[in-house]
N, CA, C and O atoms as CSV, one atom per row, in Angstrom:
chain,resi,resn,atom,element,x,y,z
A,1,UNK,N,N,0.830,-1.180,0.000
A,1,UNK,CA,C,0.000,0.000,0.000
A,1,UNK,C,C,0.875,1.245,0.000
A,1,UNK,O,O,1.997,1.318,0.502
A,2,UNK,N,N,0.263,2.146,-0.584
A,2,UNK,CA,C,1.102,3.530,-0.642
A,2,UNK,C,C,0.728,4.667,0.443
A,2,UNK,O,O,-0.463,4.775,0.735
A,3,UNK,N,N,1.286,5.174,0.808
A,3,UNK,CA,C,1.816,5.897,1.678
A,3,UNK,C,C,0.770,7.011,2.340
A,3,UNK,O,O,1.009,8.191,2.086
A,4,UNK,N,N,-0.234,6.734,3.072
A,4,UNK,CA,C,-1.368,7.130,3.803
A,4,UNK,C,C,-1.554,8.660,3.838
A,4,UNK,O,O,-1.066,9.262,4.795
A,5,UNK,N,N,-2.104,9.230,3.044
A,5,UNK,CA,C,-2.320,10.623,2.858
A,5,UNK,C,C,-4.065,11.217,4.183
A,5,UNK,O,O,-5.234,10.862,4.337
A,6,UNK,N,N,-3.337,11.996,4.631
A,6,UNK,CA,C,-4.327,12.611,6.316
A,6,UNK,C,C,-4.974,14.213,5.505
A,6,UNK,O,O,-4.435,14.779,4.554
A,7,UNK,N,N,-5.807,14.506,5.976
A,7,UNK,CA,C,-6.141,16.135,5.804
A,7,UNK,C,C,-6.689,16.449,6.834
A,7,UNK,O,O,-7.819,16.168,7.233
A,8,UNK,N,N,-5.337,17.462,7.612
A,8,UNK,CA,C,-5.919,18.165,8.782
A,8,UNK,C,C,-6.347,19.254,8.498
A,8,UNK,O,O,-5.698,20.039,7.806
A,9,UNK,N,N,-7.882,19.596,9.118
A,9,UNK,CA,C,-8.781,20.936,8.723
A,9,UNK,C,C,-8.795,21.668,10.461
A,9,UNK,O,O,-8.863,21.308,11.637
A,10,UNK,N,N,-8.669,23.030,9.538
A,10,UNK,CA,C,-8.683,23.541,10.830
A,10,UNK,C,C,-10.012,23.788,11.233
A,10,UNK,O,O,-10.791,23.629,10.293
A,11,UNK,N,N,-10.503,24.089,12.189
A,11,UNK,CA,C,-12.213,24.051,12.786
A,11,UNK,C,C,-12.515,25.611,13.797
A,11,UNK,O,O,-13.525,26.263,14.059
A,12,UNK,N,N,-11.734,25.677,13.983
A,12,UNK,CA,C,-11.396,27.237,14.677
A,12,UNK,C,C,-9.972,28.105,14.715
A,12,UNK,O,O,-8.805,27.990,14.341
A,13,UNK,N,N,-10.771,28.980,15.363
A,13,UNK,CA,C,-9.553,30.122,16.159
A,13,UNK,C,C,-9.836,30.283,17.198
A,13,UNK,O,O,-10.973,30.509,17.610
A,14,UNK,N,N,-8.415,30.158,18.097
A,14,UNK,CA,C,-8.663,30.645,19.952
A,14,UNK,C,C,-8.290,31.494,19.718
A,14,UNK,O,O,-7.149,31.683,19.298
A,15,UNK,N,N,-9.795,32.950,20.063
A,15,UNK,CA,C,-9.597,34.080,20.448
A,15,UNK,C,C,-9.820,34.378,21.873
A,15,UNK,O,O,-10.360,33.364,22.315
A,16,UNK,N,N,-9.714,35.061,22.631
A,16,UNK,CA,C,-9.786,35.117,24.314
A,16,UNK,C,C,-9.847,36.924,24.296
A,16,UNK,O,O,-9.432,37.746,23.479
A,17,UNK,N,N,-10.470,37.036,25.427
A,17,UNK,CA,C,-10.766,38.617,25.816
A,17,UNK,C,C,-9.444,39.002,26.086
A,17,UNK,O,O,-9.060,40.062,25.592
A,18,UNK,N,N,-8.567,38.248,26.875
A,18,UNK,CA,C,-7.262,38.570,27.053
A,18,UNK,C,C,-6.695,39.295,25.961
A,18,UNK,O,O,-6.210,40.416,26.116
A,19,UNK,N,N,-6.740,38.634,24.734
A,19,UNK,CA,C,-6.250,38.895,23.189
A,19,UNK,C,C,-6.824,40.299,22.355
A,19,UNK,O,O,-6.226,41.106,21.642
A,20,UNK,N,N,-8.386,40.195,22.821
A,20,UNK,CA,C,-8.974,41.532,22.408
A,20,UNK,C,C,-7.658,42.299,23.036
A,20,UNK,O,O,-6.647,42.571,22.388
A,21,UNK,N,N,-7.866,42.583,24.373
A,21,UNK,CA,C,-7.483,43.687,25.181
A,21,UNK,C,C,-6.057,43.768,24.991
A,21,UNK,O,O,-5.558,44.889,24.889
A,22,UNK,N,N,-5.213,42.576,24.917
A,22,UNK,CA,C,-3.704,43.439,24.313
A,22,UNK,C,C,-3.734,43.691,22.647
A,22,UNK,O,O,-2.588,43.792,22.207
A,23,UNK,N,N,-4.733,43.810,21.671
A,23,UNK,CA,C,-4.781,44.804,20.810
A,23,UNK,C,C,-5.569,45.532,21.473
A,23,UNK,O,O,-6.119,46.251,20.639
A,24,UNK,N,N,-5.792,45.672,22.064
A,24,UNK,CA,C,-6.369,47.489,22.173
A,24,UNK,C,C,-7.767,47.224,22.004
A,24,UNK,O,O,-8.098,48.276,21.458
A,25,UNK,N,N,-8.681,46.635,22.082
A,25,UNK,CA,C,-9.892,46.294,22.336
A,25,UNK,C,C,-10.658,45.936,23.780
A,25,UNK,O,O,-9.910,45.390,24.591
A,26,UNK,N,N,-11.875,46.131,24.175
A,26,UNK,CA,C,-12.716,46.022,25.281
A,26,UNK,C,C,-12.970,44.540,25.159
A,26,UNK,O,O,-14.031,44.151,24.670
A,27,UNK,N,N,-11.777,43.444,25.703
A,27,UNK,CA,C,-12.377,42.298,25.882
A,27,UNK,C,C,-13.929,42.027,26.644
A,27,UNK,O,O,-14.529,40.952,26.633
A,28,UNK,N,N,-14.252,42.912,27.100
A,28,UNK,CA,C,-15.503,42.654,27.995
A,28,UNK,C,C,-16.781,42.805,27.103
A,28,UNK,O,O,-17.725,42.045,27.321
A,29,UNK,N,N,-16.864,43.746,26.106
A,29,UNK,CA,C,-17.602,44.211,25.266
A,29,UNK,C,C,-18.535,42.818,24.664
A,29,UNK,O,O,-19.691,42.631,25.045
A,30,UNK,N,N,-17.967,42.070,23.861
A,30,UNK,CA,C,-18.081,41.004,22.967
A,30,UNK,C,C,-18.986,40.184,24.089
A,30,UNK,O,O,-18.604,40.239,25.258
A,31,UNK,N,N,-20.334,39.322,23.716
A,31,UNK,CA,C,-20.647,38.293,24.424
A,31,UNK,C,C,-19.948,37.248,24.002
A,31,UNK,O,O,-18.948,37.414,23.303
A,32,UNK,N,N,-20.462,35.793,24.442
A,32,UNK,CA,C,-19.750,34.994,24.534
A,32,UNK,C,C,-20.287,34.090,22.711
A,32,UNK,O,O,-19.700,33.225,22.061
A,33,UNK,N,N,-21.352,34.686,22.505
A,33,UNK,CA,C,-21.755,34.327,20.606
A,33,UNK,C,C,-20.988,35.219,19.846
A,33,UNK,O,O,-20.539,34.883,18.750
A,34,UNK,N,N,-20.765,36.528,20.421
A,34,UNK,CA,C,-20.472,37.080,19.307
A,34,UNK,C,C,-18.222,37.108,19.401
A,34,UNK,O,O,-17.486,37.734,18.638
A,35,UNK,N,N,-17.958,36.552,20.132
A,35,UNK,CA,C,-16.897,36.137,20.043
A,35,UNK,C,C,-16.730,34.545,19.183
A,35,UNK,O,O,-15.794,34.146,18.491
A,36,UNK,N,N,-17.528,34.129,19.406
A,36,UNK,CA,C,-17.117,33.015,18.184
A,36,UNK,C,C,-17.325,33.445,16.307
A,36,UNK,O,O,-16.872,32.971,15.265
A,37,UNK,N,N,-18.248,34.571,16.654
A,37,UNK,CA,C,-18.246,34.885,15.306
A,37,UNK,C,C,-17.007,35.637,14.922
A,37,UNK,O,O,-16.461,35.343,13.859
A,38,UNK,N,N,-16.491,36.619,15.718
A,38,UNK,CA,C,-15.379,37.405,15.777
A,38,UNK,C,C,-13.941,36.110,15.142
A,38,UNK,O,O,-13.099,36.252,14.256
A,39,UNK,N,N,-14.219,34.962,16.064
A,39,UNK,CA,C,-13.206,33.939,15.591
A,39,UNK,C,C,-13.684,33.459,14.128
A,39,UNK,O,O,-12.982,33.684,13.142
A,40,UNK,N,N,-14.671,32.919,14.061
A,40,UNK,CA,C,-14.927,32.358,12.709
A,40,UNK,C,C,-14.941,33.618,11.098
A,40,UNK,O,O,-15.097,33.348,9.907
A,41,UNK,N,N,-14.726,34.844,11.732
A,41,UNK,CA,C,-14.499,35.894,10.852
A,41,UNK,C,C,-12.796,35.961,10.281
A,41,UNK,O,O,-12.277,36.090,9.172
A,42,UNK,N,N,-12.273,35.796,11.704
A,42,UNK,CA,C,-10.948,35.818,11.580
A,42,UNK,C,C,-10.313,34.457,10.427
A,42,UNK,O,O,-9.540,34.695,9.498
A,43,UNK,N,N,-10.734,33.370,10.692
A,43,UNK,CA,C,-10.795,32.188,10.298
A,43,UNK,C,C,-10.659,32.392,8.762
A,43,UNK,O,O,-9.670,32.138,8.074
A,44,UNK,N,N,-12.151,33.031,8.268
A,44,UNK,CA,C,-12.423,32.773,6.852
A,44,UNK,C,C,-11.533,33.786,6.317
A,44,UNK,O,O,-11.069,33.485,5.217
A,45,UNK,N,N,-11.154,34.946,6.809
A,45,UNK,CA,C,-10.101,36.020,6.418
A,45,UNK,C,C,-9.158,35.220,6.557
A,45,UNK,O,O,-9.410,34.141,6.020
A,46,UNK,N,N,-8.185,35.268,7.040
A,46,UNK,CA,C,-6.943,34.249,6.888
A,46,UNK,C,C,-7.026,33.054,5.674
A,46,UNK,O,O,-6.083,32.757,4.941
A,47,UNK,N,N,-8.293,32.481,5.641
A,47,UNK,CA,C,-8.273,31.639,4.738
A,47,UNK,C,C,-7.974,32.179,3.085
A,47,UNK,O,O,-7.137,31.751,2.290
A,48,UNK,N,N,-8.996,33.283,2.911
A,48,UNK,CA,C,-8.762,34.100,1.461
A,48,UNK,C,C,-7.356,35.380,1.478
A,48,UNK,O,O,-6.936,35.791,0.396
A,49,UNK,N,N,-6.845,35.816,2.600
A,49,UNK,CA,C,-5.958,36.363,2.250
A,49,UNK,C,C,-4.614,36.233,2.008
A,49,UNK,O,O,-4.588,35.166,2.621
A,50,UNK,N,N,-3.578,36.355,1.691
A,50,UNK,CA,C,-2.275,36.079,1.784
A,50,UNK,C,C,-1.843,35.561,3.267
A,50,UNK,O,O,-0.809,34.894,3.311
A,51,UNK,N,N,-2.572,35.817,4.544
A,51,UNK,CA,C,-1.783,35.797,5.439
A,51,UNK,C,C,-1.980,34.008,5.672
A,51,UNK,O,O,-1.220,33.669,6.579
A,52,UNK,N,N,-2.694,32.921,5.171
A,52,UNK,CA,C,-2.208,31.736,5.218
A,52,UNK,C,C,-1.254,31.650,4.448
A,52,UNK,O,O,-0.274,31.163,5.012
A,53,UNK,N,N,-0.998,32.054,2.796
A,53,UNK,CA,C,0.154,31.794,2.205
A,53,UNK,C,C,1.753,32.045,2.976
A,53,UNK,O,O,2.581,31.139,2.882
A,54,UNK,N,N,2.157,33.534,3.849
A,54,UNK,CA,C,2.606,33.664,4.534
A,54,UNK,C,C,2.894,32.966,5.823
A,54,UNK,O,O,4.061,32.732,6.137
A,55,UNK,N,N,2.036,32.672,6.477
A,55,UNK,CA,C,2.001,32.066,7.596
A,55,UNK,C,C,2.824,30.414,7.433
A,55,UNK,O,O,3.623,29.939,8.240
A,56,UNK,N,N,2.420,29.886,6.363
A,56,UNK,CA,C,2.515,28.506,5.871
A,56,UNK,C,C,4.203,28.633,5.659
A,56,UNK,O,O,4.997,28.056,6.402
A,57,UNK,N,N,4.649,29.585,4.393
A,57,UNK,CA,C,5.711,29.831,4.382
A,57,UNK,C,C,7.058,29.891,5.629
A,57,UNK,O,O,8.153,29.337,5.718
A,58,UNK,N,N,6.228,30.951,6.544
A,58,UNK,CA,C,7.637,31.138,7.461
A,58,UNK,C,C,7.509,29.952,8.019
A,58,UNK,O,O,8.586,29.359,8.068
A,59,UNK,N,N,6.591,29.354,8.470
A,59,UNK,CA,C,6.387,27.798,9.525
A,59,UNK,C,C,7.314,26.664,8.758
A,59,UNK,O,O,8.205,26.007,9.296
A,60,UNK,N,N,6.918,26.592,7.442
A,60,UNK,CA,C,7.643,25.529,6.817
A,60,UNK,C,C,9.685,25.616,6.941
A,60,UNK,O,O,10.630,24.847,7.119
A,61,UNK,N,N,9.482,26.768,6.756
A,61,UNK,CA,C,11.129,27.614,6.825
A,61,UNK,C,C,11.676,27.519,8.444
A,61,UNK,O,O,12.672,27.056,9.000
A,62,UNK,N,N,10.850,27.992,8.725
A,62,UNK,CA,C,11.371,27.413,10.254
A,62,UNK,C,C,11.675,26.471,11.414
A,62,UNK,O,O,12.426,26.280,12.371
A,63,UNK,N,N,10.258,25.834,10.499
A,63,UNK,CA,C,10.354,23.775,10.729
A,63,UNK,C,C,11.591,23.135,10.217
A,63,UNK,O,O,12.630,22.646,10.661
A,64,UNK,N,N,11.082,23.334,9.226
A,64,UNK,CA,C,12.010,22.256,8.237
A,64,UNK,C,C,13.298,22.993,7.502
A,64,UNK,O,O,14.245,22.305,7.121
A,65,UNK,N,N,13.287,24.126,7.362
A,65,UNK,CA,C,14.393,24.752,6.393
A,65,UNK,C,C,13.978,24.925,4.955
A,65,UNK,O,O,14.849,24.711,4.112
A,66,UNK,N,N,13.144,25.172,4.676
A,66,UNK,CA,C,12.475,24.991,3.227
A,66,UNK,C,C,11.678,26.054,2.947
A,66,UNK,O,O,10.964,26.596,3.791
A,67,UNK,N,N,11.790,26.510,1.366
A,67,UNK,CA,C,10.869,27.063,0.702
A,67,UNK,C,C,9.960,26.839,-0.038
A,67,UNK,O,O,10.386,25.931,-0.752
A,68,UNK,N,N,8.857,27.099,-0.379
A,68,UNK,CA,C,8.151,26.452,-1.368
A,68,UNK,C,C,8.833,26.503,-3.078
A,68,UNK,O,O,9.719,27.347,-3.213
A,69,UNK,N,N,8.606,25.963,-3.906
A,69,UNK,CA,C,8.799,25.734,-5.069
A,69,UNK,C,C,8.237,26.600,-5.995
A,69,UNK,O,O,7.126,26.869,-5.539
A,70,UNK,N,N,8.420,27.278,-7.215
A,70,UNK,CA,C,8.241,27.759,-7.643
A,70,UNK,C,C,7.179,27.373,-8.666
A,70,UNK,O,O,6.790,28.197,-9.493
């Protein structure tokens, strides 16, 4: 058999009031629904913007020593 291919999906973001408030936000403000939307906003942004392409990049470079391919 060949060589077992996995797909890990991500399912969230841990955001915390803590996190509001060291950017500069009223962690207290947000209920406890509208902080998951706040996460699942963050989520789908990261997903369409460069900052997964980025993110993926430095991790791989820093893991492993590698760049992506051209």
């Amino acid at each position: 058999m060949g060589e077992e291919h996995r797909i890990n999906e991500i399912k969230g973001v841990i955001i915390s009031r803590a996190l509001l408030k060291e950017y500069g936000y009223d962690g207290d403000m947000p209920t406890d629904k509208q902080m998951q939307i706040i996460g699942n906003g963050l989520l789908e942004y990261w997903g369409v913007s460069d900052g997964f392409k980025e993110a993926l990049a430095s991790t791989m470079e820093n893991m492993f020593g590698v760049k992506a391919k051209d």
